[in-house]
N, C-alpha and C positions, 0 to 999 in steps of 0.2 A: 543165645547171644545177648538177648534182652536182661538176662540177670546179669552177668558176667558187668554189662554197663551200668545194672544197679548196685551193685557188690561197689565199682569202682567209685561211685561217687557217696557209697557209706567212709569208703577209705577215707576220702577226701576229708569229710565230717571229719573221722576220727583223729584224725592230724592236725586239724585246725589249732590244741592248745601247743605241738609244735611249732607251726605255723608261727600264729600270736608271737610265742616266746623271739623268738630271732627278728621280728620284725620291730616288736615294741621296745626288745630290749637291746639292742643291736647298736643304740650311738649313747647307752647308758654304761655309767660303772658301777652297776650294782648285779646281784640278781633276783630271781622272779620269789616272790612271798607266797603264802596261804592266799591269798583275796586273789592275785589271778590266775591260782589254778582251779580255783570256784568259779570265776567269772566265765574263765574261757571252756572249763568245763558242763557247766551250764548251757551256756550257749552253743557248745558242741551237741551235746542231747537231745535242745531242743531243734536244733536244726536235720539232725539223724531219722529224731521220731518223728518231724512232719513231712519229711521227704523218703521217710519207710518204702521199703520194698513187702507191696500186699500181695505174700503166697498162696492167700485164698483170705476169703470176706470175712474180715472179723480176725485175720491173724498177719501179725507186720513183722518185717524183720529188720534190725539196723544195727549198729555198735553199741547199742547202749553196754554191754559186756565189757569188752574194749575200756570204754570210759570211765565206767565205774572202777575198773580196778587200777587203771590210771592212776585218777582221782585218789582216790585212797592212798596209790604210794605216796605220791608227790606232793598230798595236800592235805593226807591224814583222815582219823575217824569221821571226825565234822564234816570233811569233803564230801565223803559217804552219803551221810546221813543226808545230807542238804540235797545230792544228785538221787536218792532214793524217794525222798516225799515229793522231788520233780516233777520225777518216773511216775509215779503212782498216780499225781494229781491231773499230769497232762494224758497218760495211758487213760483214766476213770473217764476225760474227758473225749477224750476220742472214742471210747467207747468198742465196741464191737463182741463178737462169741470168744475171742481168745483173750481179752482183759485181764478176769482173774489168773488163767495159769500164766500169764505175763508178768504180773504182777510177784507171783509167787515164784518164778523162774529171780527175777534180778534180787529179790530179796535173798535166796541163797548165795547166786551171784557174791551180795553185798558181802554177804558172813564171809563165803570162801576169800573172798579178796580182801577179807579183815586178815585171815591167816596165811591169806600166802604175802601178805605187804612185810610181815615180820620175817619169816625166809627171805626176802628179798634185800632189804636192808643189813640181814647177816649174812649173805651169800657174796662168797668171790665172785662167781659164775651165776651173775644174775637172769643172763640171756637163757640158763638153763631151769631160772624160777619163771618167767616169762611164758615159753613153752611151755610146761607142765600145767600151770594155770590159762591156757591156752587149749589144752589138751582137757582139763576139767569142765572150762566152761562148755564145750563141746559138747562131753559126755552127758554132765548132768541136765541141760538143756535137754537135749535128745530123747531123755529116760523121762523127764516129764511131759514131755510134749505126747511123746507117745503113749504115755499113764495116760492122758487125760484124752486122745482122740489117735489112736494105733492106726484106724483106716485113712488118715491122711500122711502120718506119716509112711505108710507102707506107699501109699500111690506114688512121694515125692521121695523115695529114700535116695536118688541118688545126690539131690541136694543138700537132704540131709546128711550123708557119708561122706559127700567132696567137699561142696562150696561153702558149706556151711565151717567144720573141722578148718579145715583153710586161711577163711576168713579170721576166724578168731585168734589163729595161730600168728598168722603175717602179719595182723594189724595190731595185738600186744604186743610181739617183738619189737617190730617197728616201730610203735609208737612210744617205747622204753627206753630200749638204744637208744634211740637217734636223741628222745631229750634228755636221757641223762648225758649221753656225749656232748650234748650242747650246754651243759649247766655245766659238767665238769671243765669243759673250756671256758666255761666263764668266771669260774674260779680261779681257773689256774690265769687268766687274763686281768682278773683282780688283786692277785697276790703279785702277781710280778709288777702291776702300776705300783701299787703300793711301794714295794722294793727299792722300784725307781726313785717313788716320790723321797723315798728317807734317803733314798743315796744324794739324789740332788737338794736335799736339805742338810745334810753332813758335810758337802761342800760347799755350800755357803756358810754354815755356821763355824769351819775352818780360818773363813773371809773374814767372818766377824770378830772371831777372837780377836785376832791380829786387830781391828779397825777399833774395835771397843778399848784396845789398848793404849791407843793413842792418847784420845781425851781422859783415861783413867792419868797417866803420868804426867800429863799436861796441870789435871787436878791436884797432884801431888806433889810436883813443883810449883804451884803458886802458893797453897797451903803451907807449904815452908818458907815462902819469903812475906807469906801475913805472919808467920811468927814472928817476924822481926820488928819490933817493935817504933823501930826509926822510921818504917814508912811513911810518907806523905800519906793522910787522907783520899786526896782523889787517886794515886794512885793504887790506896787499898781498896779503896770501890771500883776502879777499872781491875784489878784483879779476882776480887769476887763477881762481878759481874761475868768476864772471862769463864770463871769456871763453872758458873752456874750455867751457861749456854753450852759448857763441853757436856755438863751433866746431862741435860735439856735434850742435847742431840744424840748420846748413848742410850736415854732410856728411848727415843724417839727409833735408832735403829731395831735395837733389840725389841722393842710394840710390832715392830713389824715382820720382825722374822719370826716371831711367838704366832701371829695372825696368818701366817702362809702357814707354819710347820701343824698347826693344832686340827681335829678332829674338824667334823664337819656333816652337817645333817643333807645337804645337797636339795637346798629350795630355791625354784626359782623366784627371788624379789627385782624388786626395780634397786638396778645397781647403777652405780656412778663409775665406770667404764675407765675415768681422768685418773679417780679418786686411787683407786686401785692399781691402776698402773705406773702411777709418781712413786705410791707405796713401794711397789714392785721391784720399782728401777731404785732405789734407793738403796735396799736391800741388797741389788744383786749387784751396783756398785762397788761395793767392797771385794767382790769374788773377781769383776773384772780387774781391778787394781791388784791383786795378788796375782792374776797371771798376764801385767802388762796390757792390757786391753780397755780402750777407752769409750765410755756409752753415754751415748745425747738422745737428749728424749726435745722432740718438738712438738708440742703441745697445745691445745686452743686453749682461749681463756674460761669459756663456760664448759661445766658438767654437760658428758655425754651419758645418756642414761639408756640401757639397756636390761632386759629379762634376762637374769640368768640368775646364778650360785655364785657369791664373788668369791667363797673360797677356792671355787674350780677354777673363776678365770685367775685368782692370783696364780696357781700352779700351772696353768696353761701359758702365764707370761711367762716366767720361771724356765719353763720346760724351753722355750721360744731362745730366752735369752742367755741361758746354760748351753744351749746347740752352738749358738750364734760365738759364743765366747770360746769355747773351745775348737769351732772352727777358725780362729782368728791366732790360737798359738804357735803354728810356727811360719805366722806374719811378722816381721820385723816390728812394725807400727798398726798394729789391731785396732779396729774399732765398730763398734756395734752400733745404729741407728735405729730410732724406731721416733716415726710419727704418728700423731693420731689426727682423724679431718673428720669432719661429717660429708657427705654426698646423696644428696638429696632425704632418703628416710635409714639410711644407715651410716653406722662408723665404720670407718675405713682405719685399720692400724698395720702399719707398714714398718715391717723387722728386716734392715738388711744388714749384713756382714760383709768385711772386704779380706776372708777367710779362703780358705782352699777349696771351694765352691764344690760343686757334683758337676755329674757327664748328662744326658737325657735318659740314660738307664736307671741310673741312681735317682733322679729327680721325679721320675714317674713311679718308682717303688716304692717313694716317701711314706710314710702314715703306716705304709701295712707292715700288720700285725709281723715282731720279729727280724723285721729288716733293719739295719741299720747302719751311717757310714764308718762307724765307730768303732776298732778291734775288738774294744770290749760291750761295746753297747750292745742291747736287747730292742733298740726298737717301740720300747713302749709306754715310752715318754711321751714322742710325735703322737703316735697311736693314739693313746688317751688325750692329748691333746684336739686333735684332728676328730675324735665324735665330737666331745663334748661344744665344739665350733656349727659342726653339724645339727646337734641337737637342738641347736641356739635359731639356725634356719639358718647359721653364717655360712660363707665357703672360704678357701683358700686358694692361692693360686702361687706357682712358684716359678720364679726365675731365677736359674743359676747356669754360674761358667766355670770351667776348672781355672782353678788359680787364680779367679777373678772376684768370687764371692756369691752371694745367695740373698736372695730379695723374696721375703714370705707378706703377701697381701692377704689380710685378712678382714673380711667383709662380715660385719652383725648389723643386724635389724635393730633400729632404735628401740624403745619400748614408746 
């Protein structure tokens, strides 16, 4: 029974870079690099080898097997290499009569999980390269252990035949699966923000066409009446003046639907919270005006400064104020609000609409992944909106009524 409970808290170990990955990267739009499958790999190892299960004096047992061929899928030859001189320099340390065939056990290990990481990345049925290299580390463990000391493993064979085979089987499947299921969902959770994001930038730059239109012909009938040579002076400077403010405020929209729509390295700096969401509201002014929908922005007069990525939060207003609008379309008289206040060490930005509001079913579904009120919508607008608020240490809270409208509070930590 006493192994059975040491076997289970090797599991534990060996999961931990699962573990990590959904935790740390869970309210992020990215996913996991080289540096944290080293890190958590690392740390998975050394926590394995100092909490070993000791079979006899001088021989330990724990997942290092497990991890190293992890490692290697997911993090490549370097990852190896790095969890191999680990191995070796903490093993040397700890010491005991089973060291060197320890030593020479995870080094084959390494090699084998060099060639079965290539099967594995060409394999449909990778659960069936899992196994097999589950099935190897098993074997060839076995065959050396017993090369180098037969009378022990003959005393302990049946640990060596069950728990041992077992172990290594249940804990590389499991530890494969479940995180490539989990990267693969977070790929497929980053293609479809994205998706979203160019859908909701297609319709506003629809908005804009039409608004950039305005002051373009505005420009191009005053231009023809400074041709005209009869004009009064002041009133040829009140016409150039006139159109150089139409210019002024086109290239001013278009700065800022270029600043939401463009790429983005996703760092948090000290952002100006106002600054960004004047920008915001300006931009997505024009998309309300295309579908009858009118938006006030109330505003304090100083910069509210907050930690974050302002490219995230411009698409998180965005996202906010594209729900908010098209809940507002088959409102006679639409209209979008959104305040911003401080209260005490955080800003408070408050999104409502007097739209066709949700039920408490709909309103508690909010954010997650998929749902959405929309026939066509995916959901993963709110979704990405709704971590990256999280991330921030902000929260949201929502109040809505059918046919009454939707009140989104959302709370961020100053910087």
């Amino acid at each position: 029974m006493d192994i059975i409970k040491e076997i289970m808290v090797q599991f534990l170990f060996a999961l931990l870079p699962y573990v990590s990955f959904n935790v740390y990267y869970r309210d992020k739009a990215q996913n996991y690099n080289k540096n944290f499958i080293i890190v958590t790999c690392m740390l998975s190892l050394f926590l394995a080898m100092t909490f070993s299960l000791n079979l006899k004096t001088g021989y330990i047992f724990d997942a290092r097997h497990i991890i190293m061929f992890f490692g290697i899928i997911f993090g490549g030859f370097q990852t190896g290499i790095i969890l191999l001189v680990e191995f070796i320099m903490y093993r040397l340390y700890l010491g005991g009569e089973g060291k060197w065939i320890g030593i020479m056990v995870l080094t084959s290990t390494f090699i084998m999980s060099v060639i079965f990481s290539r099967f594995y990345k060409r394999a449909n049925r990778r659960w069936s390269v899992s196994i097999m290299a589950g099935i190897m580390f098993s074997i060839h463990s076995g065959l050396f252990l017993y090369g180098y000391d037969p009378d022990y493993v003959q005393s302990n064979l049946y640990t060596h035949l069950i728990f041992v085979p077992l172990f290594y089987l249940i804990g590389i499947w499991m530890l494969t699966f479940l995180f490539d299921k989990a990267v693969s969902d977070k790929n497929l959770f980053i293609k479809y923000t994205e998706n979203e994001k160019n859908e909701a930038i297609g319709h506003v730059a629809a908005s804009l066409a039409h608004e950039v239109r305005n002051p373009i012909t505005a420009v191009s009938g005053f231009l023809k009446l400074i041709r005209n040579d009869t004009l009064p002076k002041n009133k040829l400077d009140e016409y150039i003046d006139i159109s150089l403010n139409e210019l002024k405020r086109m290239e001013d929209i278009i700065s800022n639907y270029l600043a939401i729509g463009k790429p983005h390295d996703k760092q948090k700096v000290r952002t100006d919270l106002l600054y960004q969401l004047q920008n915001t509201v300006d931009v997505m002014i024009p998309y309300g005006n295309m579908n009858n929908v009118q938006i006030e922005l109330i505003r304090p007069q100083a910069s509210v400064w907050i930690m974050a990525d302002p490219d995230e939060i411009k698409q998180v207003i965005v996202n906010f104020i594209k729900n908010a609008i098209e809940a507002c379309l088959e409102v006679l008289e639409g209209k979008v609000s959104l305040s911003l206040s401080l209260d005490g060490k955080s800003a408070i930005l408050i999104i409502s609409d007097n739209g066709i509001g949700m039920n408490k079913d709909q309103e508690n579904r909010l954010g997650t992944i998929y749902f959405s009120t929309k026939s066509n919508g995916t959901g993963l607008g709110l979704t990405f909106s709704f971590q990256v608020i999280r991330a921030l240490g902000g929260t949201i809270s929502i109040n809505s009524r059918p046919q009454k409208g939707t009140e989104f509070k959302i709370t961020i930590p100053l910087a």
